[in-house]
TORKE-419694 format. One record per residue (C-alpha): x negated, y, z. Coordinates in pm, whole numbers, padded with zeros to 5 digits, always signed. Layout:
residues N
XYZ...
***
This chain:
residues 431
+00000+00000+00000-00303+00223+00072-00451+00154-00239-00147+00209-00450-00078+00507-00280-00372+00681-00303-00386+00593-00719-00034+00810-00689-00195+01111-00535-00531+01126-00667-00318+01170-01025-00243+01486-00876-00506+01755-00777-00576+01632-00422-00853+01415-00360-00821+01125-00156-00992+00936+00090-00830+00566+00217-00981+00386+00488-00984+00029+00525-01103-00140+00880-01197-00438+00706-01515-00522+00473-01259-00547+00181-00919-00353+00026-00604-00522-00014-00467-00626+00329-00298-00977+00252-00355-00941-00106-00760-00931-00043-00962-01174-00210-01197-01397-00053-01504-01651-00175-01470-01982-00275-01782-02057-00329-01816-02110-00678-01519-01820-00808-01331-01602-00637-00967-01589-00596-00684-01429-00318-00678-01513-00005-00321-01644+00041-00090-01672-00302+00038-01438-00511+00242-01433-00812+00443-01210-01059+00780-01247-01162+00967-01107-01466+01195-00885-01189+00862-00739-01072+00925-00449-01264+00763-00207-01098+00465-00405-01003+00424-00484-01401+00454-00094-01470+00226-00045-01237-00075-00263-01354+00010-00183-01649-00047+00211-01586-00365+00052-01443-00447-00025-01816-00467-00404-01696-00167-00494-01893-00343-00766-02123-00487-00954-01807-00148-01057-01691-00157-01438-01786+00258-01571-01844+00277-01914-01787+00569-02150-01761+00582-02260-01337+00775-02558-01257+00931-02603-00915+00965-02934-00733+01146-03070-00418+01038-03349-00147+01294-03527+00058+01277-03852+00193+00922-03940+00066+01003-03860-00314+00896-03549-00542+01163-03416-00751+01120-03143-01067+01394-02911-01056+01251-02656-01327+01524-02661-01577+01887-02670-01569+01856-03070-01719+01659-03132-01391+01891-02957-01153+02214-03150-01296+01985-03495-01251+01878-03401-00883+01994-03683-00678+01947-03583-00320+02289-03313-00396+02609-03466-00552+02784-03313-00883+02966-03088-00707+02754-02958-00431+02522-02884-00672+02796-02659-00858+02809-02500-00548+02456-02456-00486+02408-02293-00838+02734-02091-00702+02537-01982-00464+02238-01870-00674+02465-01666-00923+02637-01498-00644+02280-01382-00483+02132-01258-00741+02425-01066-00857+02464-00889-00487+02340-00554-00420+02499-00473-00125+02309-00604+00152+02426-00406+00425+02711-00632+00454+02493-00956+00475+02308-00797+00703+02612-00840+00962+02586-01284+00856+02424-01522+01037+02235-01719+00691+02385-02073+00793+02718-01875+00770+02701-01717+00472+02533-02051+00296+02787-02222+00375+03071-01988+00289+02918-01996-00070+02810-02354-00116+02940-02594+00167+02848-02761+00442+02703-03048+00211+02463-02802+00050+02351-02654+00324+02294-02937+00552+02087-03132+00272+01957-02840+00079+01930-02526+00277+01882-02678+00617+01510-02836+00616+01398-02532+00435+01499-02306+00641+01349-02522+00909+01041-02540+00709+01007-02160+00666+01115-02020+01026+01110-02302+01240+01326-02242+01552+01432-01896+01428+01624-01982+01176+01945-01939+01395+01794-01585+01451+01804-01466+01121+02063-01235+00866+02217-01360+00501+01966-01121+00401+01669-01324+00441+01811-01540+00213+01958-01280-00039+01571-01184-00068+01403-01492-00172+01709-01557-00395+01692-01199-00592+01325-01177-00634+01245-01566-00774+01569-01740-00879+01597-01458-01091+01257-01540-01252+01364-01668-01564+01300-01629-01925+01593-01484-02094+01512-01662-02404+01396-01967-02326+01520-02020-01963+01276-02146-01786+01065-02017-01506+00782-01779-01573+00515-01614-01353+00212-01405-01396-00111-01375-01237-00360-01121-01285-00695-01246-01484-00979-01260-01167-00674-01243-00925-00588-00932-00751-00993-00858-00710-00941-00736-01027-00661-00468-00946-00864-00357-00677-01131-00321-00839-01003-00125-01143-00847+00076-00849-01140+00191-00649-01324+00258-01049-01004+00530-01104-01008+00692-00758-01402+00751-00808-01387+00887-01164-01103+01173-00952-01335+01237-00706-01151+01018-00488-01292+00759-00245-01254+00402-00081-01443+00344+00276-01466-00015+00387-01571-00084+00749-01458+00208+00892-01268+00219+01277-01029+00499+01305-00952+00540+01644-00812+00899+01651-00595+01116+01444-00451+01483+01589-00402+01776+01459-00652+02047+01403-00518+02349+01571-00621+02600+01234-00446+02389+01058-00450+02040+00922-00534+01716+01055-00857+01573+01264-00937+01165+01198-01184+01002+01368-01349+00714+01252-01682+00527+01343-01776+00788+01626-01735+01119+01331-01468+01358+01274-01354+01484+00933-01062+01734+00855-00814+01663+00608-00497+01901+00475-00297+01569+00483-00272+01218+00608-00062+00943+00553-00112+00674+00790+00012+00303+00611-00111+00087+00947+00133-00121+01169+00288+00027+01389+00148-00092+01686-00163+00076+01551-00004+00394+01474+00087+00434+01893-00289+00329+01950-00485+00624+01761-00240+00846+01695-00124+01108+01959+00253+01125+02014+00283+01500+01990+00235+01369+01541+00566+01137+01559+00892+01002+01742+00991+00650+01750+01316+00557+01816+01350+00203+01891+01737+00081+01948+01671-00348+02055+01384-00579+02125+01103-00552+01958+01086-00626+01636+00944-01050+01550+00725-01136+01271+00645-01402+01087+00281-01520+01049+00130-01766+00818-00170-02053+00840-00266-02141+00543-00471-02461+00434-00649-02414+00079-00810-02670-00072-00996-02664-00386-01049-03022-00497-01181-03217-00825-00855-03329-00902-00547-03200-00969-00287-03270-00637+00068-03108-00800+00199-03067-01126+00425-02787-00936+00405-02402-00838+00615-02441-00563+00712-02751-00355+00963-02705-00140+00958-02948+00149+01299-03122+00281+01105-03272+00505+01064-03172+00904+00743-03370+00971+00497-03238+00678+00305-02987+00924+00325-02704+00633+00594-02507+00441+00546-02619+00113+00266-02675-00134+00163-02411-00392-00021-02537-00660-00190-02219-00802-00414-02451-01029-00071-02569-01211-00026-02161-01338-00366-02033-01327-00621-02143-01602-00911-02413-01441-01180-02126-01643-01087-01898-01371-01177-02132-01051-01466-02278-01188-01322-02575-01330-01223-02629-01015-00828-02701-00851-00726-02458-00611-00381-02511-00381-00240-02374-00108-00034-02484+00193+00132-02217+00456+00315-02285+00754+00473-01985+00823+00531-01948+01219+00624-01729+01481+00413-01492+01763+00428-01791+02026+00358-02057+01835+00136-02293+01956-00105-02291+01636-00252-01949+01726-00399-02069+01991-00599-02395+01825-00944-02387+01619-00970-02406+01262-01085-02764+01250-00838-02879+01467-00542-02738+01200-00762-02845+00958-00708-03199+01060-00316-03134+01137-00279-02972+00790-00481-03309+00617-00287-03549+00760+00046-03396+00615-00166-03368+00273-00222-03742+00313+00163-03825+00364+00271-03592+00085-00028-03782-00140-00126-04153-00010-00381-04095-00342-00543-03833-00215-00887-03907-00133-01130-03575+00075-01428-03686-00105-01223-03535-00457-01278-03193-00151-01524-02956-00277-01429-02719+00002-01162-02630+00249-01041-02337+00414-00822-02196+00707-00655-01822+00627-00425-01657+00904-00197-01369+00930-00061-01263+01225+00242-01047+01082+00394-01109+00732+00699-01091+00756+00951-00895+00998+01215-01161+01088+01557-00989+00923+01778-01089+01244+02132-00960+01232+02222-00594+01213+01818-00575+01110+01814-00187+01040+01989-00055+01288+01718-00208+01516+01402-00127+01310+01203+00151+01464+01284+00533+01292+01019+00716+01272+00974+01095+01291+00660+01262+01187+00668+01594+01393+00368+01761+01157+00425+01879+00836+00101+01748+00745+00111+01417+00884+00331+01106+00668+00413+00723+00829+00461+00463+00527+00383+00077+00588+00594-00228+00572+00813-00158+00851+01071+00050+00637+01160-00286+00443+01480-00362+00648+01639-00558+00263+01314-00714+00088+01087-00957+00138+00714-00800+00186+00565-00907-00166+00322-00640-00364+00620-00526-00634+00820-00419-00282+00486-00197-00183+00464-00001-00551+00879+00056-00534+00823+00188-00152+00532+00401-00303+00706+00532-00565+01006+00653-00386+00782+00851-00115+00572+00967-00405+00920+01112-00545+01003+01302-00186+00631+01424-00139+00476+01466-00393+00490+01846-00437+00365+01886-00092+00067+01649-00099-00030+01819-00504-00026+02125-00309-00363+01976-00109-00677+01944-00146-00809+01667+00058-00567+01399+00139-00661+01079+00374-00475+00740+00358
***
């Protein structure tokens, strides 16, 4: 969000400054080493609705590295693997009857067509499944993946948790051919940031990697004060995209109000297992897992959309677990959810053999995703800059999306559109 916001304002005449505390840009987009390529952290993919994510790289002049391929989707339940990637496949699926599996596709039509989600917001999602699609559906369909993807919070959660996931990637479809397609970025999304931090230099603009702030006030001629790795600098602007429980650490309250109407607000974290093997391990993107003992979400085969030329020859696949704040994984070494992870790779794939490994890592996130629990934005934290020179923007605001990177360029955007007079009016601007 930093990174795309900054691009936005150092098209104006301000120069910019961003900040990162880490030694890399991109938050949970970043990259990371694999040895023998490198490739994202945790997984990331375009969709055709991505609109204003493919505007965007394409304004990056990176439009010919987007890579369209065909993605097929599979399903495990009771120790078989299913393709459900065209409409053939869906009809065939044996684990739903005929007509529960009109209603599931019911279901699908309805979400993506929905656009007010105020008034899912007010559902409990076992509620609203099973208004749409049945009972049936939901307890053979809906059911372990929702287990699967939240766990014990599942009962916590909105219709619009749901209504996300179904907009954004059951829309994904080729209107001419109908069948899935996804895009990935040639080099991954090292690429975008690279091509980013190139454009903010040739403005005058700047990236700084490493660097602690630990204070931001206001300058009493004027302006804003930030302090980072023991120095002050003054800036006409800032616009602070960190959590918010970093915002209340370095930022004095005189620069903003929250207002904060329930409980604090839960998030959803991720472990992720990545292997990259000799061998191929799914033909699918995405496998969604019916199943309440694999110790991971699903599997996402990255290898099966991305080209072997850009991980070294190499198969590269992913499997995230996404869990709550007090779940017991945070607390256990990588090796030990190393093992946990392998064993559930060995029941999904009795073939699987670790000497095919050529290396294995452990990624975590801490917060991903806010859990949307009913009445979700009437609870969110407001916040109320009290300095004309000071902004708040970061992943909070999305009360009615999922957090994925074409959600962070239409959030961009749409402050760009309120500020952007003000922040072309300065001349140094920090993000």
């Amino acid at each position: 969000m930093g990174l795309v916001l900054a691009h936005r304002i150092s098209r104006t005449q301000a120069n910019v400054k961003v900040f990162e505390h880490d030694s890399q840009p991109g938050g949970l987009s970043t990259y990371n080493d694999y040895g023998d390529f490198t490739w994202d952290k945790f997984y990331h993919t375009i969709t055709p609705t991505d609109t204003e994510l493919i505007d965007f790289i394409e304004e990056l002049g990176l439009g010919e590295e987007m890579q369209w391929r065909r993605s097929l989707t599979g399903y495990y339940a009771k120790n078989k693997f299913y393709s459900i990637s065209s409409s053939l496949e869906f009809l065939l699926f044996p684990v739903l009857g005929i007509f529960d599996k009109m209603r599931l596709g019911y279901t699908l039509f309805q979400g993506s067509r929905i656009n007010d989600w105020k008034n899912l917001e007010k559902i409990p999602v076992k509620d609203w499944l099973i208004s749409l699609g049945g009972k049936r559906t939901f307890e053979k369909f809906w059911s372990p993946l929702l287990n699967a993807k939240l766990g014990e919070n599942k009962t916590k959660v909105s219709a619009v948790f749901i209504w996300t996931y179904i907009k954004r990637l059951f829309k994904a479809r080729s209107s001419a051919a109908q069948k899935e397609h996804m895009a990935y970025v040639t080099g991954g999304y090292k690429t975008v940031f690279d091509k980013l931090e190139k454009l903010l230099e040739e403005t005058g603009s700047s990236l700084v990697l490493n660097s602690a702030v630990t204070d931001i006030s206001a300058n009493p001629e004027g302006g804003m004060n930030l302090t980072y790795n023991g120095e002050v600098e003054h800036f006409d602007k800032v616009v602070f995209t960190a959590p918010l429980n970093v915002l209340e650490k370095v930022t004095s309250p005189a620069l903003f109000e929250i207002s904060k109407n329930g409980p604090p607000i839960e998030y959803l974290g991720v472990i992720c297992l990545i292997l990259v093997t000799k061998r191929p391990l799914t033909p699918f993107y995405v496998l969604n897992i019916g199943d309440n003992d694999i110790p991971f979400t699903g599997v996402i085969g990255m290898s099966s959309l991305v080209d072997l030329e850009e991980t070294a020859g190499h198969y590269i696949t992913y499997f995230p677990q996404y869990i709550g704040a007090d779940h017991k994984y945070w607390s256990k070494p990588d090796d030990e959810l190393r093992s946990i992870f392998l064993k559930g790779v060995k029941k999904l794939y009795p073939e699987f053999q670790e000497t095919d490994v050529v290396s294995s890592h452990v990624h975590k996130a801490f917060k991903v995703q806010p859990l949307q629990v009913l009445n979700y934005s009437s609870i969110v934290p407001k916040i109320q800059t009290k300095h004309s020179d000071f902004y708040v923007l970061n992943t909070s605001q999305f009360v009615n999306e999922s957090v994925n990177n074409n959600s962070v360029v239409s959030h961009v955007d749409n402050f760009m559109t309120d500020f952007k007079e003000e922040l072309k009016a300065s001349e140094k601007v920090v993000v």
